[in-house]
C-alpha positions in Angstrom: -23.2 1.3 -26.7 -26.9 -0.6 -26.2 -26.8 -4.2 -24.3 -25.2 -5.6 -21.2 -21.5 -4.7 -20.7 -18.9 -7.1 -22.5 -16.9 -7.9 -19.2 -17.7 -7.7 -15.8 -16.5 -5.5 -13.4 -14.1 -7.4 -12.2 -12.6 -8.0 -15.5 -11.7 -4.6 -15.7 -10.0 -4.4 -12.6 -8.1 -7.1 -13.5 -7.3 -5.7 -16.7 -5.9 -2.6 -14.9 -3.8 -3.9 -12.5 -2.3 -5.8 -15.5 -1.4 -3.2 -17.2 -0.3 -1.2 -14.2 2.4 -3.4 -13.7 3.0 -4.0 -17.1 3.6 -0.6 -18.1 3.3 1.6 -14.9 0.9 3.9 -13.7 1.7 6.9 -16.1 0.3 4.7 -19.4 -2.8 3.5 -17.4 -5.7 5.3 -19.0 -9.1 4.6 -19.5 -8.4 4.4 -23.6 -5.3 2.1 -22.9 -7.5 -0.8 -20.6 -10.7 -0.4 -23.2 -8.1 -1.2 -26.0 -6.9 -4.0 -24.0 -10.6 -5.5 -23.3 -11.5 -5.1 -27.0 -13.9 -2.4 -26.4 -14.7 1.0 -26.3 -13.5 3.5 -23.6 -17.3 4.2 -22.9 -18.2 0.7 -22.0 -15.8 1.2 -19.3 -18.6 3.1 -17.7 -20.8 0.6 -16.9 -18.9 -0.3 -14.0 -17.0 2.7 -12.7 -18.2 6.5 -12.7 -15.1 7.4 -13.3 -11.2 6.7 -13.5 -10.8 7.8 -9.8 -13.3 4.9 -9.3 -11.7 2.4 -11.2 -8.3 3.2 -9.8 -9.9 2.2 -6.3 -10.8 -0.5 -7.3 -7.3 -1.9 -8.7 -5.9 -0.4 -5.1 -8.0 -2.7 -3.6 -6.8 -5.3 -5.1 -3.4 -4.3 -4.2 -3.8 -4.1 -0.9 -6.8 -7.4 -0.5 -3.8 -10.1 1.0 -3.2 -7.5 4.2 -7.5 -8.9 5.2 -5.7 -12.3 5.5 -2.5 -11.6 7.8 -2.8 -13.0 10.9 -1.9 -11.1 14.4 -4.7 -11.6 16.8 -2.0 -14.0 18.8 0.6 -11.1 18.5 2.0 -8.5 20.5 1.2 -4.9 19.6 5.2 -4.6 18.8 4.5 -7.7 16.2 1.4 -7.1 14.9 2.9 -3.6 14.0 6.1 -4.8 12.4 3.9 -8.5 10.6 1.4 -5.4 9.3 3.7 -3.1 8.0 6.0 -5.8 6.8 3.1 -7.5 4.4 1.7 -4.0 3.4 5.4 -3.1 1.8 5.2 -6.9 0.2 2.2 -5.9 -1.5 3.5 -2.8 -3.2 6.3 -4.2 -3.9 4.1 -6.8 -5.5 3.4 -4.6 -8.7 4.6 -1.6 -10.6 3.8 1.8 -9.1 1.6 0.1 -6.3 2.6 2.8 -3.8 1.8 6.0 -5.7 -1.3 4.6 -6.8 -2.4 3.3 -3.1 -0.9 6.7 -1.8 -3.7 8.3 -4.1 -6.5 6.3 -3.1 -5.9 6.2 0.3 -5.1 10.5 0.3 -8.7 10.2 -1.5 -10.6 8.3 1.0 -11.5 5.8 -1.6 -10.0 2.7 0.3 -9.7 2.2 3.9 -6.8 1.8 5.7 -5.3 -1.6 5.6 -3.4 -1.6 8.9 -6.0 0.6 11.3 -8.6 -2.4 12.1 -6.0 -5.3 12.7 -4.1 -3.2 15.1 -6.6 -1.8 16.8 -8.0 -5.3 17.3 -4.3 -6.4 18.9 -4.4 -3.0 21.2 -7.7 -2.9 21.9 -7.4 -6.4 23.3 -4.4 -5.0 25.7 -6.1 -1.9 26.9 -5.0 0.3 24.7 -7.2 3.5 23.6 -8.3 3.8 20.1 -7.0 7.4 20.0 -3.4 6.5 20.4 -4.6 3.1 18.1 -5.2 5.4 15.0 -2.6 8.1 15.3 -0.2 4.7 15.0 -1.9 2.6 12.3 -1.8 5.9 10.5 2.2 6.2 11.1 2.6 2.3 9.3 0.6 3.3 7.1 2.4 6.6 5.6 5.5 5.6 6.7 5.3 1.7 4.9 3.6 3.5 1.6 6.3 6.2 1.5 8.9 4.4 1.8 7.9 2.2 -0.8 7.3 5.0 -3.4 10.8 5.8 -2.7 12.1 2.1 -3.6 9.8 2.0 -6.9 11.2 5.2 -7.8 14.3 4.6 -7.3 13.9 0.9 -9.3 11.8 2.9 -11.9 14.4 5.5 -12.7 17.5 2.6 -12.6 15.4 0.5 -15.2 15.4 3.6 -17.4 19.4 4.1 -17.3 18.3 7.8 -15.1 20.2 7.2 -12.1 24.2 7.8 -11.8 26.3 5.0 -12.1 27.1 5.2 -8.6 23.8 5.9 -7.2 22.2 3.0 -9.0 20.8 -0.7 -7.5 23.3 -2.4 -10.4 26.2 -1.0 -8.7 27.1 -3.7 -5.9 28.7 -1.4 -3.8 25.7 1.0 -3.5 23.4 -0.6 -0.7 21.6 2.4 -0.4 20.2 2.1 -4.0 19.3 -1.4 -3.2 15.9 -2.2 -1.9 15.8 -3.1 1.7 15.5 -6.5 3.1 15.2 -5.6 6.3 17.6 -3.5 8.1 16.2 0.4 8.4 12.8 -0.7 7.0 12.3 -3.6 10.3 14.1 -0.6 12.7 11.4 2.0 11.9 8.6 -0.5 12.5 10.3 -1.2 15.7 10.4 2.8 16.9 6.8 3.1 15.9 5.5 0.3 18.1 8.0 1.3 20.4 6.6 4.9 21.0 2.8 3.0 20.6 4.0 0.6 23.9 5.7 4.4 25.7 2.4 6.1 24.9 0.0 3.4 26.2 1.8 3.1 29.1 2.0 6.7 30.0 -1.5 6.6 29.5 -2.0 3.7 31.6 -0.1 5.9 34.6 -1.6 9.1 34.0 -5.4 7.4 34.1 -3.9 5.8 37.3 -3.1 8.6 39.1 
């Protein structure tokens, strides 16, 4: 291919996320989004190294509304349960979001979008970055795992692969269902919780 690329880089990201959700994360190959743009796999390349790369990018995209949530007014207890509350709606925003996040972030190809909200919140109330990380990276894994296991779940019902009784279209199944609240808000809750124990037992310790 000789000239200036087609579409811009941005176009292609846009491209993939579309299809991601269109036809999930299995069918989203290099070939597949080329097709899509009208142009050969190769030119593809003038924007991203490689798929890894490109795959980043669409992440980002996923996960670009958590740089608007606000918390700096909040608690640490809300910030943790507004953060991992809007990180879940943006998975759940599109098709096989949470495996492909998962991936990115297990790659070190995006950052984390909960750590530098939260620690902004606790740093603001004293408390140390150490215990900061360890639980942004607890939202983080927990909120992307346990939205994996909802778009699974969805995935598998769509497809007619889950018993009749284990499946979201059977109203007496709520455990098939995704969750509105319930479980998903409780675990939030432990995990700011234990942040709030751990501070203060810090706090006490450093006192004495």
């Amino acid at each position: 291919m000789s000239g200036s690329p087609r579409h811009s880089r941005d176009d292609v990201s846009e491209m993939a996320l579309r299809l991601l959700d269109e036809y999930g994360l299995p069918d989203l190959t290099m070939r597949h989004i080329a097709a899509a743009l009208e142009v050969r796999a190769s030119a593809l390349y003038w924007h991203f190294p490689n798929k890894q790369a490109l795959l980043a990018s669409v992440s980002a995209r996923i996960l670009a509304p958590m740089e608007h949530v606000r918390v700096e007014d909040m608690t640490v207890s809300e910030a943790v349960r507004r953060l991992g509350a809007r990180l879940r709606e943006c998975l759940l925003a599109y098709r096989d979001a949470a495996e492909l996040v998962s991936s990115s972030l297990a790659l070190g190809l995006v950052d984390s979008p909960v750590r530098p909200q939260l620690m902004a919140v606790t740093r603001r109330d004293g408390v140390p970055d150490s215990l900061s990380r360890v639980a942004a990276e607890a939202v983080m894994h927990f909120v992307v795992g346990y939205t994996f296991h909802e778009q699974q779940r969805l995935t598998a019902d769509s497809f007619g692969l889950l018993p009749e009784a284990a499946s979201s279209l059977n109203p007496d199944n709520a455990s098939a269902r995704p969750a509105d609240g319930g479980d998903f808000e409780e675990a939030l809750k432990m995990i700011a919780d234990g942040l709030e124990v751990s501070a203060r037992q810090h706090t006490e310790t450093s006192a004495g």
